[in-house]
ZASE-426660 format. One record per residue: residue in three letters; x, y, z of N, C-alpha, C in turn. Coordinates in steps of 0.05 Angstrom, whole numbers, plus 32768, in hexadecimal, padded with zeros to 4 digits. Layout:
REM ZASE-426660
ALAXYZXYZXYZ
...
END
This chain:
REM ZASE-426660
UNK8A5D8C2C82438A4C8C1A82518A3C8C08823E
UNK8A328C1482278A1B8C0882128A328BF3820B
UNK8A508BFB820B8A5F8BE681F98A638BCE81FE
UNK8A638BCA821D8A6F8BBC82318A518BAA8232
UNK8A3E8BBA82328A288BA482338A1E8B98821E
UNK8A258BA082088A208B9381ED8A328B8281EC
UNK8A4E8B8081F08A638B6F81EB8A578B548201
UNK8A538B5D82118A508B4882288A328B3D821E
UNK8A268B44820F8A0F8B3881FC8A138B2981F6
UNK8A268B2781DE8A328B1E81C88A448B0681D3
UNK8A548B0D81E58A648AF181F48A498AE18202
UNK8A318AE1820D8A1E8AD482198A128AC88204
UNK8A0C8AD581E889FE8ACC81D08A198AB281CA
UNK8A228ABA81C78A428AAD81B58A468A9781C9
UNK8A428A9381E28A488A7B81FB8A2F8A6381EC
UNK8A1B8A7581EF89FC8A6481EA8A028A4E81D5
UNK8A058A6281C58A0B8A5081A78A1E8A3981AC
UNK8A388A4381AE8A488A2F81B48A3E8A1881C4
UNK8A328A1E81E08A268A0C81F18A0B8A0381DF
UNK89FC8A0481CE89E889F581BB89FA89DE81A9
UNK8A1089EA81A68A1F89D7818A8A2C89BF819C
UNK8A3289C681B08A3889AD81C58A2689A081C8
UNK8A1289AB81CE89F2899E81DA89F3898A81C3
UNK89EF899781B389E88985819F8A03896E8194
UNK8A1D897481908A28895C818F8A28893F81A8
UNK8A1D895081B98A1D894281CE8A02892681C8
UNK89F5893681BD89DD892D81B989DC891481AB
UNK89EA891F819489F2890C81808A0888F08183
UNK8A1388FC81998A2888E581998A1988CC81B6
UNK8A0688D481C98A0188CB81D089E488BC81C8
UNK89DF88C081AF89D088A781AB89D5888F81A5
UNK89EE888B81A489FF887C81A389F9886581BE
UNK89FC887381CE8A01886381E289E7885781EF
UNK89E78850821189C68847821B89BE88618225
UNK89A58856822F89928875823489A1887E8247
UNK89AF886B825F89B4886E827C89CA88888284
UNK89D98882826889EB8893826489E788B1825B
UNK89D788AA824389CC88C0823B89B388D7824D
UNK89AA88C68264899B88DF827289B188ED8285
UNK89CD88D5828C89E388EA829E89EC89058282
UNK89EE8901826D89FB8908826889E9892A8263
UNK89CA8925825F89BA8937826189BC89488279
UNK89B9893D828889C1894082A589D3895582AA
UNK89EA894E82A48A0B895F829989FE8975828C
UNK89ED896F827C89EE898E826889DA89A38271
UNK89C98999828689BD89AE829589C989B982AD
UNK89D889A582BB89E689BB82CC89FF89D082BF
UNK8A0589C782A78A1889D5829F8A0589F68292
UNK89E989F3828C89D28A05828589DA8A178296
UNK89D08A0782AB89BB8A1A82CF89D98A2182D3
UNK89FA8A1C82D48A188A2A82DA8A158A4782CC
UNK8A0D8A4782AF8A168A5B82A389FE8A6F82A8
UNK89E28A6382B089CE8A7582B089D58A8182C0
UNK89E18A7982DF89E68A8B82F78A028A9982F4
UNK8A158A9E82E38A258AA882DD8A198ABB82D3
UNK8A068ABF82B789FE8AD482B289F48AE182B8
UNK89DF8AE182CF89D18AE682EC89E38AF382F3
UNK89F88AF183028A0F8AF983138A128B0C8305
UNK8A218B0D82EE8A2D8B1E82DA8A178B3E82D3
UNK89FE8B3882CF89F08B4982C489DB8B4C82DE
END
């Protein structure tokens, strides 16, 4: 049981990150563009947040 919940730690730690390194290319590539774009695109990255937050809700 301790294994299963540490592993499933470690995949929720390991998602985060990954989902930060996007955040942030995202970030970067959209200053590029106008704001108009850039608040959809903010936009995008919080529902894609509040998806995984209620997944891990579900899960745990």
């Amino acid at each position: 049981m301790w294994l299963d919940l540490t592993i499933d730690s470690l995949l929720v730690v390991v998602l985060l990150v990954a989902l930060y390194c996007l955040v942030q290319v995202a970030l970067i590539l959209t200053r590029t563009r106008r704001l108009s774009q850039r608040l959809d695109t903010i936009t995008d990255i919080r529902f894609i947040l509040n998806s995984i937050k209620q997944l891990v809700k579900r899960k745990f």
